[in-house]
C-alpha positions in Angstrom: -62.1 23.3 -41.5 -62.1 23.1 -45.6 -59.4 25.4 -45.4 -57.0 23.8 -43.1 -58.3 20.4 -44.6 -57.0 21.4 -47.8 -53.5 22.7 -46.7 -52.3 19.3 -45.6 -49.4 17.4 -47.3 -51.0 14.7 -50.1 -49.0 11.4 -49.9 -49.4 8.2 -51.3 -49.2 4.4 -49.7 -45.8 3.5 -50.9 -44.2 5.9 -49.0 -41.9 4.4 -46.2 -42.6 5.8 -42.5 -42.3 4.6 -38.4 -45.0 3.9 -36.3 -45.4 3.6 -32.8 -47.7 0.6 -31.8 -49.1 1.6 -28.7 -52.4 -0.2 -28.2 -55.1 2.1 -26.9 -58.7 3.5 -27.6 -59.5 4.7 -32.0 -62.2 6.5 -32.6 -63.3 7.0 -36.4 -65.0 10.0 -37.8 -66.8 10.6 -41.1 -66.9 14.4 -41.7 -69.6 15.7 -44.7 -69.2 18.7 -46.3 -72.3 19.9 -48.1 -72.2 22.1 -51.3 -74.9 24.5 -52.4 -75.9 22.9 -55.4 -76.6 19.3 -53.2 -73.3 17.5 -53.8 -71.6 15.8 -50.9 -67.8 15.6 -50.2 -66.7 12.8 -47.6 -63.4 12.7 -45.7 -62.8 9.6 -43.5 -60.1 9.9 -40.5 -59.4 8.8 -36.7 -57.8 9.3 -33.5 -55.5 7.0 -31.8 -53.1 7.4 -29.3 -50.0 6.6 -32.2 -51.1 9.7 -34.3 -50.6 7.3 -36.9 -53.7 7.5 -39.0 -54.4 8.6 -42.7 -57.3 11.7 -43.6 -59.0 11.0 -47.4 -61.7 12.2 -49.0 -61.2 8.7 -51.4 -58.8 10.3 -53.8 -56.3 11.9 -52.1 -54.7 11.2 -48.7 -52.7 12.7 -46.1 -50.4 10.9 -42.9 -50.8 14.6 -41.2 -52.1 13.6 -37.9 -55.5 15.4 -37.6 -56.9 13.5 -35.0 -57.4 15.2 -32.0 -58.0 18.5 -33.8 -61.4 16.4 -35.2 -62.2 15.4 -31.4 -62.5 18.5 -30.2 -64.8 19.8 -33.0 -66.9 16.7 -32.9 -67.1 17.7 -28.7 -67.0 21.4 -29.0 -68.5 22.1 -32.1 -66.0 24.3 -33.0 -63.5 23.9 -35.3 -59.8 24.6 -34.5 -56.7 22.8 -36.2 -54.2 21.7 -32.9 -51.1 23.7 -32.9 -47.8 22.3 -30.6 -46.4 24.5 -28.0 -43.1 24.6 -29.2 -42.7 25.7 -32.8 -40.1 23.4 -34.1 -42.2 20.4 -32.8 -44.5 21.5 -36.0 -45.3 17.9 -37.7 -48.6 18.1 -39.5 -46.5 20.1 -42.6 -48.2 21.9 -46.2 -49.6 21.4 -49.1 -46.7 20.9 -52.1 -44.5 19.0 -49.8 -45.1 16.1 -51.8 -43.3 17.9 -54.6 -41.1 19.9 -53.1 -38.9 20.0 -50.2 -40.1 23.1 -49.3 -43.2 24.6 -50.9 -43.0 28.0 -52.6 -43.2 31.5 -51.1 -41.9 31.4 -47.1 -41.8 34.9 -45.6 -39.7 33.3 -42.4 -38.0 30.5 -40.9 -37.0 28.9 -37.8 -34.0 27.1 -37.5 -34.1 25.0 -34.6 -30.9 22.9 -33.5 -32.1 19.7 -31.8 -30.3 18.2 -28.4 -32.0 15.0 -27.2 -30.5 16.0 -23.2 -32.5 19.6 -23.8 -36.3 19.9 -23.4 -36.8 22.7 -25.5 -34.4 22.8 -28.8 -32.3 25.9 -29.1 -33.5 28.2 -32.2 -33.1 31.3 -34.2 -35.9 32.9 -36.3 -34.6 34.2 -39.8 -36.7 36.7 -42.5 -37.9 36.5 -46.3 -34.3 36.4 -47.6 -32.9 34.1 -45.7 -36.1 31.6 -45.8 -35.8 31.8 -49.5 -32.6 31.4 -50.5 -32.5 28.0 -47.8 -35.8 27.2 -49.0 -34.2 27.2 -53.1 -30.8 25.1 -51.5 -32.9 22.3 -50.1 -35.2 22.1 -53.5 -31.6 21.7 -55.2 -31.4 18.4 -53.9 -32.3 15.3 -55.5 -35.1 13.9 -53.8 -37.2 10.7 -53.7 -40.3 9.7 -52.0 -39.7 8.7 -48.5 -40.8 9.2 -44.8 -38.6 10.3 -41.6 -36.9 6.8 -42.1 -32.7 7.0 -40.4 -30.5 4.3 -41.6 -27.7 5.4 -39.1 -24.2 5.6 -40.0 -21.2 6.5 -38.2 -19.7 10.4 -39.2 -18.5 11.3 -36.1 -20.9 14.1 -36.1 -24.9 13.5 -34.6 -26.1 17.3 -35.1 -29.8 17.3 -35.8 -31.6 20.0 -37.1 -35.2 21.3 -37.8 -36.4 23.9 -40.1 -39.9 25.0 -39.7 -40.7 27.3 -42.9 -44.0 30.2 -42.3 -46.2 31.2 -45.1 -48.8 34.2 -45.4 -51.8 31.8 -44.8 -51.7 28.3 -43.9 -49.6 26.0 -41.8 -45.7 25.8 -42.0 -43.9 23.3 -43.7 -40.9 21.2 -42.2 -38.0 20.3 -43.3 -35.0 17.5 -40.8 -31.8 17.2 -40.9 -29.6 14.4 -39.2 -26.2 14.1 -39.8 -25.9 10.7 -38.9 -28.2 9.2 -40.8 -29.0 8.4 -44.3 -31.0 9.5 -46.1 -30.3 12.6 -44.3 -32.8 15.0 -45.0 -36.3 14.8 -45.1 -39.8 16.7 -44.6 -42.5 13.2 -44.2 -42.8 12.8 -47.6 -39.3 13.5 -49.9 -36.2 12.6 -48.7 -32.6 12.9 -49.6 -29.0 13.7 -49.0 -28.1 17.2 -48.1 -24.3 18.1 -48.9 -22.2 20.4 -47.8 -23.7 23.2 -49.5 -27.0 22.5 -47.6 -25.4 21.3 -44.1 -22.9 24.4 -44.1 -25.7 27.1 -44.8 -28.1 25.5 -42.0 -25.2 25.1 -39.6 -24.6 29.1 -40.4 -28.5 29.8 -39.4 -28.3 27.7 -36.5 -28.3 28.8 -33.0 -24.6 28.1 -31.5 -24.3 24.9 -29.6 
């Protein structure tokens, strides 16, 4: 649980994001982790039916949505960090995406073309090379802090995309694309403006409409 704890995405409060506002059921935890030489470590977090809910220890915070992965374990007494079916639906995201578009050292990626008629988004699964060199296109891009906030605009062309970028050990990180919307680009906690440099590579790794 440390481990997994310790992978998620550290944000702070001024950064811009949607939630739903469902009203429903929230149920807070308190988790303690105990140390061998009798120090204490507290991390306070919830579920709610809007997966809208931030995990701190007091110092540093994360908006991944750990919730019903804490349920579970609190029921089960087993610990087991919630995974979606479907790949490119990956939104709890890494540690270092706070900093960086994409966090160093992918060994793959999946690019996943996104079609709001289709249930399941078309996608195309790409090795080390190509993970790399996408992942060093998309840190190339001035960035700024910012959630998965779309001020639309009108370009004639509503493509959306999703990269979803796998490390050796830990959780993936995310990055989205829209085409109509601006900012353009953005992975929940950096957000920017991919050119054509960026849009023509991903469009090149994408599966074909």
């Amino acid at each position: 649980m440390a481990h997994d704890l310790a992978f998620l995405p550290v944000g702070t409060d001024d950064v811009e994001r949607f939630c739903t506002m469902v009203g429903g059921a929230m149920t807070n935890y308190l988790i303690r982790f105990g140390y061998s030489d009798g120090q204490a470590l507290w991390v306070g977090s919830a579920e709610e039916v809007n997966s809208c809910v931030t995990t701190t220890n007091g110092t540093a915070a994360s908006r991944s949505y750990v919730g019903r992965s804490i349920t579970r374990a609190y029921r089960a007494g087993v610990w087991r960090l919630e995974q979606p079916n479907d790949p490119c639906q990956t939104s709890v995201g890494r540690r270092g995406q706070g900093e960086q578009m994409v966090p160093d050292g992918p060994i793959k990626v999946v690019v996943c073309r996104v079609d709001r008629n289709e249930r399941l988004p078309a996608r195309v699964e790409h090795g080390r090379e190509q993970a790399r060199d996408l992942a060093g296109k998309l840190n190339a891009v001035n960035t700024e802090p910012g959630g998965n906030t779309c001020h639309e605009i009108d370009t004639g062309d509503r493509s959306r995309f999703r990269l979803i970028f796998s490390y050796e050990d830990g959780p993936p990180a995310w990055v989205q694309i829209m085409s109509n919307c601006r900012p353009s680009m953005s992975n929940g906690l950096l957000q920017g403006d991919a050119g054509d440099v960026v849009r023509n590579r991903v469009v090149r790794l994408a599966p074909t409409p």
